[in-house]
C-alpha positions in Angstrom: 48.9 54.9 112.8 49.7 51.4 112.7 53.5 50.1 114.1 56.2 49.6 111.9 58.4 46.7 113.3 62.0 47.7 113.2 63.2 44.2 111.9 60.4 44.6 108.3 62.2 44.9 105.5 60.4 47.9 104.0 63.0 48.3 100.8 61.9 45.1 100.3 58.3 45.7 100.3 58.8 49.1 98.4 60.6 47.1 95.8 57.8 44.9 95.4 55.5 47.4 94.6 57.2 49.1 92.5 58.0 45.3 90.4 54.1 44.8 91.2 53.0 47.9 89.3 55.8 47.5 86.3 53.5 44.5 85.7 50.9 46.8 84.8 52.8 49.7 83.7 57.1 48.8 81.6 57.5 52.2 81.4 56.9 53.7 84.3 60.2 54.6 85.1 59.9 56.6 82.0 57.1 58.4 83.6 58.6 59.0 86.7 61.8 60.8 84.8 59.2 63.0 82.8 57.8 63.6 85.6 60.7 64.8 87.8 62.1 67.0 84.8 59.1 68.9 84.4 59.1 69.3 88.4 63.1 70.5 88.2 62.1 72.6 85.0 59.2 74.6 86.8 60.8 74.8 90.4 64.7 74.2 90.2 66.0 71.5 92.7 64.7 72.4 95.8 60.5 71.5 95.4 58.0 71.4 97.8 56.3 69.0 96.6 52.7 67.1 97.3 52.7 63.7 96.6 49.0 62.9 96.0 47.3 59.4 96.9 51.1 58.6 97.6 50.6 54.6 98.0 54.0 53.4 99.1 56.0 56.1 98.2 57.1 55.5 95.1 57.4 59.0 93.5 58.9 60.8 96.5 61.5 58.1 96.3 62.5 59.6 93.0 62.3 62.6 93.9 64.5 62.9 96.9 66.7 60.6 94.9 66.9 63.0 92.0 66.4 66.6 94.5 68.3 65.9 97.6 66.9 69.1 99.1 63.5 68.6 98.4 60.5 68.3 100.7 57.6 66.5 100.0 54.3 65.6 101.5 52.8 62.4 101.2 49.2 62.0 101.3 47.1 58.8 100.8 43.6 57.3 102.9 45.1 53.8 102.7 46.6 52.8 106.3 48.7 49.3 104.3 50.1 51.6 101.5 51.1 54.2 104.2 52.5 51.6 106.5 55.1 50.5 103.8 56.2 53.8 103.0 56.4 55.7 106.7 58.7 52.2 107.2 60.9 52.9 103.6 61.1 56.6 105.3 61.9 56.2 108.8 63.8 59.2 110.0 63.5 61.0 106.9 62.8 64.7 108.0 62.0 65.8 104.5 58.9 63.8 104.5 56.1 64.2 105.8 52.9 61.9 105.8 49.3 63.0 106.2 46.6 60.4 105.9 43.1 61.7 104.6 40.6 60.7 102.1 40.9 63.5 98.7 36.8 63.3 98.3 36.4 64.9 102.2 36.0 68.9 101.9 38.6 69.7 104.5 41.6 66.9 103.6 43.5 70.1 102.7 43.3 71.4 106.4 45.5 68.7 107.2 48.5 69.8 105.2 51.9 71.3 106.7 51.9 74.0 104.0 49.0 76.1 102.6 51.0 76.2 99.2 53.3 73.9 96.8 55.8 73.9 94.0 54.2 71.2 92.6 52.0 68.0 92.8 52.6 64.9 91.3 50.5 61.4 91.0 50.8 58.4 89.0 48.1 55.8 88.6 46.0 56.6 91.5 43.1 59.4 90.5 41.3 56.7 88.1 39.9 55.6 91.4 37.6 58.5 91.6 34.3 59.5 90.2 33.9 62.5 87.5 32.5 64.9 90.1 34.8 63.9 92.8 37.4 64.3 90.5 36.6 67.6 89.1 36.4 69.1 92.6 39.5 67.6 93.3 41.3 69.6 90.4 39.5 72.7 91.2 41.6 71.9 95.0 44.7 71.5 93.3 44.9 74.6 91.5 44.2 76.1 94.7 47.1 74.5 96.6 49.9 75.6 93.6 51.8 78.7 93.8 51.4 80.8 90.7 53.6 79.5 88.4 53.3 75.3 89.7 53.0 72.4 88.1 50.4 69.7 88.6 51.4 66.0 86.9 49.3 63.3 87.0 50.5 59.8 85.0 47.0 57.5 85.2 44.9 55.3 82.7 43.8 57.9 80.6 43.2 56.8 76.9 43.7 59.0 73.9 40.4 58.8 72.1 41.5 59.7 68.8 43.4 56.7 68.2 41.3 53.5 68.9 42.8 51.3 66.3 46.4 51.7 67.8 45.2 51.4 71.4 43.7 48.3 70.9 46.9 47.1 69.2 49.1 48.5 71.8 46.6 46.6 74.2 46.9 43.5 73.2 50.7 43.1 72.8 51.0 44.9 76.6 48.3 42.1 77.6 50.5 39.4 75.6 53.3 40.4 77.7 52.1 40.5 80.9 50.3 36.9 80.8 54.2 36.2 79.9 55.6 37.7 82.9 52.7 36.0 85.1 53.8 32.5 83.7 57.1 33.6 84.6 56.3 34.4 88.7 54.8 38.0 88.5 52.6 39.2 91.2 49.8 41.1 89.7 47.7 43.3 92.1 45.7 40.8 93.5 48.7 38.3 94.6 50.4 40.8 95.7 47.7 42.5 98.3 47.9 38.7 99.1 51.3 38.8 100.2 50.4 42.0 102.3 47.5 40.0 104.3 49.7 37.3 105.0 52.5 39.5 106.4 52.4 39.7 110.4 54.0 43.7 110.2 51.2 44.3 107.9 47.9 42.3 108.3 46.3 44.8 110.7 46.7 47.6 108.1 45.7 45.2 105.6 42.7 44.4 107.4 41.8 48.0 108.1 42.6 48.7 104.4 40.2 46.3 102.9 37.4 47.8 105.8 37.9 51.2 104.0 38.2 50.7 100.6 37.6 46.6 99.7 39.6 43.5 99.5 42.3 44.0 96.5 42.0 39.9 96.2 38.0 40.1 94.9 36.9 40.7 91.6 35.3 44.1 90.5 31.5 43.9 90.3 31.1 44.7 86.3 30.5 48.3 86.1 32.2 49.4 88.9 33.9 52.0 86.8 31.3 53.4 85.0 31.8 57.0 86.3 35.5 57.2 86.0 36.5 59.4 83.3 39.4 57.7 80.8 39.7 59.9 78.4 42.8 62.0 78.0 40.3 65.3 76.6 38.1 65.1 79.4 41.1 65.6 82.0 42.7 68.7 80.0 39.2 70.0 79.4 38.7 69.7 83.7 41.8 70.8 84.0 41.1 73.9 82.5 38.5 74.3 83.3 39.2 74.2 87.3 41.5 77.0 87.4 44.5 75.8 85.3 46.2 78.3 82.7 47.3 75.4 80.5 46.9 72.0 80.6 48.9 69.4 77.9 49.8 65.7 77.4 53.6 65.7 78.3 54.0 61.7 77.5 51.8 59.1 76.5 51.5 55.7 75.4 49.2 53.9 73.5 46.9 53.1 76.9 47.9 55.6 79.3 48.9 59.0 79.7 50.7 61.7 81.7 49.2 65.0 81.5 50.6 68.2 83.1 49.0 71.4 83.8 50.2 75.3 85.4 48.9 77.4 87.5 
């Protein structure tokens, strides 16, 4: 585990990750608070809760915010992402960080509990593979109590409507080459910001070791296994172990899908 220097700002930095991914992603928020009632509406105001492929923190910020006595474990294999957020939590006893890479076969041995309430994710799962992923889901159902809730809020298109994603598309991309004339950071300026940071270049550095520098372009077809499709996820879902499986919330380019165990 990398040091976290007392004098970082790390509201600041979780702030600009959060601003970083509304750039991508204006309603997020709305996600989150989807998210967090289907969490309260399955398991009251008390969750354990796993926070999968965690990055900064972002959902377990809500949902201590919104469940004062919640616990949650954050999981992620990304040693900058982590940095930020075991700085934004600093002496926060109901959190708990576990770093570990979701396609290994025994990530789960490294979690303080053997079951959750629920497990939540947002925008993180696209990066894996179809077969990685569908073992993953078949883990997940594993890890829920009877009666939990898995959400996940990714890029996931709805395949039955290709003339209004494409419409939807192009205004989001209108407004976002907007907001970048106007001084947004999009992911690669703002991985740039993170190399350049003293508290933070080593785990940078480490980061784009493991997983590749954020600041390159994508080889074309780098994504060519990655499943996008909203179907194929409740299919899997299903599939894996899940009793049901539904679209809680979706816009015209992504989606947040839920399922119970």
């Amino acid at each position: 585990m990398s040091n976290t220097p007392s004098s970082t700002d790390w509201q600041q930095w979780q702030t600009s990750w959060d601003r970083q991914q509304e750039w991508y992603m204006p309603d997020r928020e709305e996600r989150f608070r989807v998210m967090t009632d289907a969490v309260e509406a399955v398991a009251g105001r008390a969750p354990v809760v796993l926070d999968l492929a965690c990055g900064t923190g972002s959902i377990t910020d809500r949902v201590l915010r919104r469940f004062p006595d919640a616990r949650t474990v954050c999981v992620d294999i990304d040693p900058a992402l982590l940095t930020i957020a075991r700085g934004h939590f600093a002496g926060d006893a109901r959190v708990t960080f576990v770093e570990a890479d979701l396609t290994a076969p025994d990530w789960t041995s490294r979690l303080p509990h053997r079951s959750f309430d629920a497990v939540v994710t947002a925008t993180a799962l696209h990066w894996l593979d179809t077969e990685p992923l569908r073992r993953l889901y078949g883990t997940l159902a594993g890890l829920l109590r009877e009666g939990g809730v898995f959400l996940n809020a990714d890029h996931m298109y709805d395949e039955s409507a290709p003339r209004l994603n494409a419409a939807m598309d192009a205004l989001l991309t209108g407004r976002r080459e907007q907001r970048r004339r106007e001084g947004a950071l999009d992911w690669a300026g703002w991985w740039g910001r993170v190399a350049d940071d003293p508290a933070l270049a080593e785990a940078a550095a480490r980061r784009f070791a493991l997983l590749g520098d954020p600041r390159e372009p994508r080889p074309a077809g780098a994504h060519a296994d990655r499943p996008t499709a909203t179907g194929w996820h409740l299919g899997t879902l299903r599939e894996q172990g899940f009793s049901e499986a539904c679209r809680l919330w979706c816009s015209a380019s992504d989606a947040l899908v839920a399922a119970m165990r």
